[in-house]
C-alpha positions as CSV (number, residue, x, y, z in Angstrom):
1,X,-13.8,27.7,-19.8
2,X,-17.7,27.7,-20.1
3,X,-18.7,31.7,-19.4
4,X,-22.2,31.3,-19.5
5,X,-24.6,29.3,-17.5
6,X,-26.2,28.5,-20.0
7,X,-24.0,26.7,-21.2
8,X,-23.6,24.1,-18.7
9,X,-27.2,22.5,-20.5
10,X,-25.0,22.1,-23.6
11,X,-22.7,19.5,-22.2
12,X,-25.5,17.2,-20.9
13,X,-25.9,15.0,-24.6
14,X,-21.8,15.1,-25.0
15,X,-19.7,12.1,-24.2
16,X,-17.5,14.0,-21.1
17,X,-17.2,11.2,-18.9
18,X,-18.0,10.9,-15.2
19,X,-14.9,12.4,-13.4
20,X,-14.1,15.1,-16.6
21,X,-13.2,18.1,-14.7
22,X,-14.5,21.3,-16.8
23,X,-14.3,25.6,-15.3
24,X,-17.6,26.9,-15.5
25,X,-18.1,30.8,-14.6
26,X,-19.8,31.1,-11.4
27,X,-22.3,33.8,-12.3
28,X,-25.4,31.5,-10.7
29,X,-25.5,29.4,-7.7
30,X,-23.6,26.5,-7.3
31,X,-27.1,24.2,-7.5
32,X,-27.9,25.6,-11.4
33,X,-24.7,22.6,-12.0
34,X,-25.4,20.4,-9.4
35,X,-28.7,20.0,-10.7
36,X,-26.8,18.9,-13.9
37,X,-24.6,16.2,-12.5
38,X,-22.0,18.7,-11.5
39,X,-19.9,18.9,-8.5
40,X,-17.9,22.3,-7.3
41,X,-14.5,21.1,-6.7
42,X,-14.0,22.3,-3.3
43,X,-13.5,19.7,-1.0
44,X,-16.9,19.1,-0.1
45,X,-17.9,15.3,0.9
46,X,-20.5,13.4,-1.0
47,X,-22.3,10.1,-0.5
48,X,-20.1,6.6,-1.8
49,X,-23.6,4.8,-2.8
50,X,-25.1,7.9,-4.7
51,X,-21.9,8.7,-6.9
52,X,-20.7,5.3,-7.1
53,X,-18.7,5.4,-10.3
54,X,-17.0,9.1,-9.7
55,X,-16.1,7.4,-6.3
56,X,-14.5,3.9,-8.1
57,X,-12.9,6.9,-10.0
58,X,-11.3,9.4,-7.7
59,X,-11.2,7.2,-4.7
60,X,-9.6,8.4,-0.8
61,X,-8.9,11.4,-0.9
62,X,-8.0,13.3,2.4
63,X,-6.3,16.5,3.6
64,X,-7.1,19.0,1.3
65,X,-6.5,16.5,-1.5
66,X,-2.6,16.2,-1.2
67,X,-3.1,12.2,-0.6
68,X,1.2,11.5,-0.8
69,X,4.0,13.6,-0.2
70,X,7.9,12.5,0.3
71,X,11.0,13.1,1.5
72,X,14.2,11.8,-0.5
73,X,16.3,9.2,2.3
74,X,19.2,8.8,-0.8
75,X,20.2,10.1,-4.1
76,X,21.4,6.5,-4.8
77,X,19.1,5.1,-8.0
78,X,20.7,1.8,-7.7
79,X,18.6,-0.3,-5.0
80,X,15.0,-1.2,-4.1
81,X,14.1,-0.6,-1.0
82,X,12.9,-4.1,0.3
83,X,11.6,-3.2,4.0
84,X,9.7,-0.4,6.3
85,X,9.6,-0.8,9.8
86,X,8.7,1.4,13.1
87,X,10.0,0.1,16.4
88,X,11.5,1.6,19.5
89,X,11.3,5.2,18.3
90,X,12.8,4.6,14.9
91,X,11.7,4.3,11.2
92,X,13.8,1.6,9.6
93,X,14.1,1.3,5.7
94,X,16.4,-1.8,4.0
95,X,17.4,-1.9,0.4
96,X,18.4,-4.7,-1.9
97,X,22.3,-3.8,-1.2
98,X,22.2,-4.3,2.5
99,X,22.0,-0.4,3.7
100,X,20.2,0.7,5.9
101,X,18.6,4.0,6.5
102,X,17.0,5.7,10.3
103,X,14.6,8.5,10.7
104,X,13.5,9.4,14.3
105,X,10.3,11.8,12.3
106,X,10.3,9.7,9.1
107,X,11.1,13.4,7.8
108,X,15.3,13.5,8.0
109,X,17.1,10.2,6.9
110,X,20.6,9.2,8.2
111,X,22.4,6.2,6.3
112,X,23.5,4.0,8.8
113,X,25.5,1.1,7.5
114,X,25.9,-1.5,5.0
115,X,25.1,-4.8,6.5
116,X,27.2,-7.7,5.4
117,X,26.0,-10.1,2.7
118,X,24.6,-9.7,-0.5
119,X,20.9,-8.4,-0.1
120,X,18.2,-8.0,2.7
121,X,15.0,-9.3,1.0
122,X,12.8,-7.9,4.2
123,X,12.3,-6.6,7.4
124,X,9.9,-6.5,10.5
125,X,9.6,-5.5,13.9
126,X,8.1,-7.2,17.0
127,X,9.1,-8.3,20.6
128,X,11.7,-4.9,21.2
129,X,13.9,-6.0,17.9
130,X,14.1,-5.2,13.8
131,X,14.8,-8.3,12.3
132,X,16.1,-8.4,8.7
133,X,16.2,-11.6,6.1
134,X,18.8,-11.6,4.1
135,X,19.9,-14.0,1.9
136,X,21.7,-17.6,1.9
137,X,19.9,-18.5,4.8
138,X,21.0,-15.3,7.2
139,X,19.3,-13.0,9.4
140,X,20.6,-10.1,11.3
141,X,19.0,-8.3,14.4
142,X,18.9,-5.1,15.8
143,X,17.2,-2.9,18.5
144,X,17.2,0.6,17.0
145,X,18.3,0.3,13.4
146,X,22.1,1.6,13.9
147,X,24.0,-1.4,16.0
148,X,22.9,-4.8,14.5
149,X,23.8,-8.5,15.4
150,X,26.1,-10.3,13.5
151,X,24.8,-12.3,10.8
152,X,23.5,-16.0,12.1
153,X,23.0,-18.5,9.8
154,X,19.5,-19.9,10.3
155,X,19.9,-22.7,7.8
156,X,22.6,-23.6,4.9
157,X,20.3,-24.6,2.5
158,X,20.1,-20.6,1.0
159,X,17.5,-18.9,-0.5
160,X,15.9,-15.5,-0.1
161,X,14.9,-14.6,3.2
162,X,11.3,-13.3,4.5
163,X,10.7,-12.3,7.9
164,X,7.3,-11.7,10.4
165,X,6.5,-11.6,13.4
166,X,3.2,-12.8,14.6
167,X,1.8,-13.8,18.3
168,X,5.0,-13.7,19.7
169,X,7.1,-15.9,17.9
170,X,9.7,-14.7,15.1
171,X,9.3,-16.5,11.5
172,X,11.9,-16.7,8.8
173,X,11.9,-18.5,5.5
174,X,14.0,-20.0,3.3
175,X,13.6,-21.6,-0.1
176,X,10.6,-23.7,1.0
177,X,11.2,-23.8,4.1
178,X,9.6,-21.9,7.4
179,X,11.1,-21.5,10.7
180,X,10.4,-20.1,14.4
181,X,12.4,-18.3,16.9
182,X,10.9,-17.2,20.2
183,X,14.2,-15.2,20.6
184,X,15.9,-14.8,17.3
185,X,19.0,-16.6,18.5
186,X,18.0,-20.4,17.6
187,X,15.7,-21.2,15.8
188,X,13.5,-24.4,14.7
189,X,12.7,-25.8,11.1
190,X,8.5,-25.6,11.4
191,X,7.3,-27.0,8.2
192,X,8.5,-27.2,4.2
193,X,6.3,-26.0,1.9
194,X,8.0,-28.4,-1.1
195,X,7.6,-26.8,-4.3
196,X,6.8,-23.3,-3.0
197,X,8.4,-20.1,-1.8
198,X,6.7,-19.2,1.7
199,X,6.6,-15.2,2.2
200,X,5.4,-13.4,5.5
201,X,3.4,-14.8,8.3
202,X,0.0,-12.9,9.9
203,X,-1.5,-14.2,13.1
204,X,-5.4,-13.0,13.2
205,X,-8.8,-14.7,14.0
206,X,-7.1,-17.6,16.0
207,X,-5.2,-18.6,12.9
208,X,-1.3,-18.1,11.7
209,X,-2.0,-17.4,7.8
210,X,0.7,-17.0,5.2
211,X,0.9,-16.7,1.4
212,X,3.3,-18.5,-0.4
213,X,4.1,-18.1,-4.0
214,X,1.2,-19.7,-5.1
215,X,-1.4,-19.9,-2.3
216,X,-2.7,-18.9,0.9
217,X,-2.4,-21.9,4.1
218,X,-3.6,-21.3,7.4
219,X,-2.4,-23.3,10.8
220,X,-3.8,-23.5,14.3
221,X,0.3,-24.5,15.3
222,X,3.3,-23.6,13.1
223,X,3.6,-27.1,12.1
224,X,0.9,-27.9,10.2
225,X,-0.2,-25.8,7.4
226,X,-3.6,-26.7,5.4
227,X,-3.8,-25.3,2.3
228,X,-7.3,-22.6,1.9
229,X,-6.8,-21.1,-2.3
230,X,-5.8,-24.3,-3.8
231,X,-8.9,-24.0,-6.0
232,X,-8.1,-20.3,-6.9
233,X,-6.6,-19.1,-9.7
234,X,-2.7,-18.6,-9.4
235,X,-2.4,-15.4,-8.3
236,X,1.9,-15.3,-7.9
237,X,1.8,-14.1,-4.4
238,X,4.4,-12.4,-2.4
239,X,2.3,-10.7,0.6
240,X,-0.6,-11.0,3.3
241,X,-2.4,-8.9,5.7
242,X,-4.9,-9.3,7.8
243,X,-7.4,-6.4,9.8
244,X,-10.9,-6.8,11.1
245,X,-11.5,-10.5,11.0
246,X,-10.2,-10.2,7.7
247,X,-7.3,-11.4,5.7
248,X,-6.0,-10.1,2.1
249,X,-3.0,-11.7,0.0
250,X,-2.0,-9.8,-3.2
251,X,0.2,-10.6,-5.8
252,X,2.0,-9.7,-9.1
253,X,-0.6,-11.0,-10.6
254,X,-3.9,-8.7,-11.3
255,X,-6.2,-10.7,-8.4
256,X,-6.4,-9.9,-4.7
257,X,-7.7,-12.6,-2.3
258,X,-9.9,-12.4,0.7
259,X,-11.2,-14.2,3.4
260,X,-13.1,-13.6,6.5
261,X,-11.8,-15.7,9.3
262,X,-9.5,-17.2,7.0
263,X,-10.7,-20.8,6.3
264,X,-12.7,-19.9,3.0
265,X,-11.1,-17.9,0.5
266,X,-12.6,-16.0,-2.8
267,X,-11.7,-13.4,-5.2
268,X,-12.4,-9.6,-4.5
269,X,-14.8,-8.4,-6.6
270,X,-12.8,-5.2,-8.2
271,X,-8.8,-5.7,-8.4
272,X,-6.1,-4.0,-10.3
273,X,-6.2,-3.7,-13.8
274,X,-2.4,-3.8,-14.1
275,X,0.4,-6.4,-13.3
276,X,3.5,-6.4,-11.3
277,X,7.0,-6.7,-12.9
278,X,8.7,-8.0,-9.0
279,X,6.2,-7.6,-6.2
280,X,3.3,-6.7,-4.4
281,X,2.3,-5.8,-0.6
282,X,-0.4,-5.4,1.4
283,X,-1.1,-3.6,4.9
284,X,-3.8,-3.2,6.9
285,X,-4.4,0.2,9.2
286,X,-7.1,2.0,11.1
287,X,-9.8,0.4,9.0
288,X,-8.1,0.2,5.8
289,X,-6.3,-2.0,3.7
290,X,-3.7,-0.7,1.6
291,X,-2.2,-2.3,-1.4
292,X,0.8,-1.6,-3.9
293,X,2.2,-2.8,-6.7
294,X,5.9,-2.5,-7.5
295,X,5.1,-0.1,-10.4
296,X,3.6,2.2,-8.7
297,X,-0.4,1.3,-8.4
298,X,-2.1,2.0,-5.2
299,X,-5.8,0.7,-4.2
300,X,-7.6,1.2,-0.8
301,X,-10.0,-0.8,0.5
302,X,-12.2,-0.9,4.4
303,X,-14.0,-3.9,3.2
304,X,-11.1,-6.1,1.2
305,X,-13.8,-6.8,-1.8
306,X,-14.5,-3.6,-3.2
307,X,-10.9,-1.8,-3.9
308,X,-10.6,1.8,-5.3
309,X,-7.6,3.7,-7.0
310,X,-5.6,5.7,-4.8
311,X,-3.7,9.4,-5.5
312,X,-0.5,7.3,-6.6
313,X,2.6,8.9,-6.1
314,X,4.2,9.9,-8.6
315,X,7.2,7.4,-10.5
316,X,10.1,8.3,-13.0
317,X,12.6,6.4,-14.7
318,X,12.8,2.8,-15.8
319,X,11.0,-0.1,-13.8
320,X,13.9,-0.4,-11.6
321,X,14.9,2.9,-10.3
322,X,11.0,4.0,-9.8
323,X,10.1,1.0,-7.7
324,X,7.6,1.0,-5.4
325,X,8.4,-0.9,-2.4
326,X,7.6,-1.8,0.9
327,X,4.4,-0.3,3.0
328,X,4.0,0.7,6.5
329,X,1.3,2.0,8.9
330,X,2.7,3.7,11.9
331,X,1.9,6.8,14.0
332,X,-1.2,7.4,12.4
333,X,0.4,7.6,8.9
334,X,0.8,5.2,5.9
335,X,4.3,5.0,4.3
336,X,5.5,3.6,1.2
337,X,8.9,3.2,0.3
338,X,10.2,3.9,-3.2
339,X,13.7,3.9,-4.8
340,X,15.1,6.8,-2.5
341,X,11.8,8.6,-1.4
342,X,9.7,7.7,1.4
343,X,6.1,8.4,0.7
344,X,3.2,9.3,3.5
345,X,-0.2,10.0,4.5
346,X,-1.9,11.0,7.3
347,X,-5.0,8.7,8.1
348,X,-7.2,11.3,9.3
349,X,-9.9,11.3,6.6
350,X,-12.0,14.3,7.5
351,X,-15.2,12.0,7.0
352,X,-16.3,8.3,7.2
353,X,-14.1,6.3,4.5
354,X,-16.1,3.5,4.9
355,X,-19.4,5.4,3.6
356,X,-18.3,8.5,1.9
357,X,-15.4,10.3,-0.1
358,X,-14.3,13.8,-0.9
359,X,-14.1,15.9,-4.2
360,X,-10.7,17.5,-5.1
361,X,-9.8,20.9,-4.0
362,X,-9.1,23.6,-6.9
363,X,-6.3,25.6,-5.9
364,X,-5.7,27.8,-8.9
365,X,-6.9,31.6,-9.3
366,X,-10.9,32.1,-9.6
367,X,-10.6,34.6,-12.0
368,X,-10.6,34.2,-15.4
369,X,-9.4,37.0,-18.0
370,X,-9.7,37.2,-21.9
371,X,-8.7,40.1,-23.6
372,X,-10.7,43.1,-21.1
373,X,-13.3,40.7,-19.8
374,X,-12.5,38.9,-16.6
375,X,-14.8,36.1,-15.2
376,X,-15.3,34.5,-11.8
377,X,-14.5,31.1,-12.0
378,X,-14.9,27.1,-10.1
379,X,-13.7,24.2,-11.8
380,X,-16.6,21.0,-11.5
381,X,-16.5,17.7,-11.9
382,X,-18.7,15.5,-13.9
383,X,-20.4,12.8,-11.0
384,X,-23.5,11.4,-13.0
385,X,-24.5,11.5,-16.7
């Protein structure tokens, strides 16, 4: 800890780097550091465009600084969970072994059953019903997340199933292939993406968009498909969202793609740094997109080009039993579904996200004692050099 004000003027030739966090004695008034490039640690909200880097840094921060907290919905290490849905009253969560969990507060989890099949790949909600894609071609239905459908067979030809639903009409795909349902009970081949694995379906801007495992194609009708990112690098996508005239697709790749209106795509300028071992996903809520990576990464955006690092939660264990999954926004919160915790956050930044961000809270004693000598204490942080 630095004891003397003084000694604040020391540290203004080292090499701490902006967002260094450093206990200074608080002897003199808060502005003495300040007027160094120092911030108090207390909560306070600053400016985005005049502490641009300690923003890219520490990012949304909201509630006292807690960003993510969780509740455990199984003890079981053995399954991702693949989908997060809130419909009817209910929280649904699916893993890769077919089970399926309910929360009516997204606080206390009751296992529900094990559907039958191999694995649901995801889930969504729309039109009064959870709908679930499994695979070898099946899907399963259910109103509240505890009595489901048998499993129908929407075609033989197999493969991993993806579900949406979008302007009223129920999508589910196949191997290359996309279909509609107005009802979930029949449903009609739409179009085959040959050579490509079609994910989930957005409606937005008077356009159905959708990201397939290699690029982004937009459609007026469900039948023909025009491809927007051809000229884009290969980003391996698996998810799209779209918020404010503006659709994002992420991948497992590093890139994240954006487009206003949808019919020309680019890169965003910032993007993660890291890679995804299976997937990515992408939601958009009360101004914000939020982004994931299986291994944990989290980046927020209100703009879709300039991304920031969230407060990630916190993984352990190998790649598969810490996977992050599946994100939802619902009720005013954000969830994010890991192997047996749900994560959440409460959207109510306590100032404009789209302009400004908040400095952490210090929560530990503000007194400092060596030997007999005690010393009033704040921790800063470093926010310009």
């Amino acid at each position: 800890m630095i004891t003397t004000n003084n000694a604040i003027n020391n540290l203004q030739d080292t090499e701490l780097p902006i967002g260094s966090l450093v206990y200074f004695s608080t002897g003199g008034p808060d502005s003495t550091y300040m007027q160094n490039n120092w911030l108090k640690c207390d909560g306070s909200t600053y400016s985005q465009s005049a502490y641009p880097i300690l923003f890219s840094r520490l990012g949304l921060i909201n509630n006292n600084g807690v960003l993510w907290s969780s509740v455990s919905y199984t003890t079981n290490l053995s399954y991702r969970p693949t989908g997060l849905s809130y419909g009817n009253g209910s929280y649904v969560l699916s893993t890769s072994n077919a089970e399926i969990f309910t929360s009516t507060d997204h606080l206390s989890w009751s296992s529900q059953t094990v559907l039958p099949g191999t694995t649901v790949q995801t889930m969504t909600f729309g039109g009064g019903l959870f709908l679930v894609g499994k695979n070898n071609g099946f899907i399963q239905t259910s109103t509240n997340g505890v009595s489901w459908s048998a499993s129908l067979q929407v075609t033989a030809s197999g493969g991993n199933g993806y579900v949406a639903y979008a302007n009223g009409l129920y999508f589910a795909s196949f191997g290359s292939y996309l279909f509609t349902s107005t009802n979930t009970s029949s449903w009609t081949l739409a179009f085959n993406f040959s050579g490509e694995i079609p994910y989930r379906v957005v409606y937005g801007a008077g356009l159905y968009a959708i990201a397939t495992n290699q690029d982004v194609y937009t459609a007026t009708t469900t039948t023909v498909w025009t491809n927007r990112t051809s000229t884009l690098t290969n980003q391996n996508l698996s998810d799209i969202a779209y918020g404010d005239n503006t659709f994002v697709a992420v991948g497992t790749g590093s890139g994240i793609l954006k487009s206003v209106g949808g019919l020309s795509w680019e890169m965003a300028t910032n993007t993660f740094t890291e890679t995804s071992l299976f997937s990515a996903n992408v939601i958009y809520g009360n101004g914000i997109f939020i982004a994931n990576r299986s291994n944990g990464a989290i980046k927020t955006s209100t703009n879709a080009d300039t991304w920031y690092n969230s407060v990630t939660p916190t993984l352990t264990g190998n790649t598969q039993t810490s996977y992050m999954g599946p994100l939802l926004y619902a009720n005013s919160t954000y969830f994010v579904g890991q192997t047996n915790n749900i994560w959440s956050s409460p959207d109510a930044y306590p100032y404009n996200p789209a302009t400004q961000f908040q400095v952490p809270i210090d929560n530990q004693t503000s007194v400092f004692s060596e030997g007999v000598n005690a010393f009033p204490r704040s921790m800063y942080i470093r926010a310009l050099t």
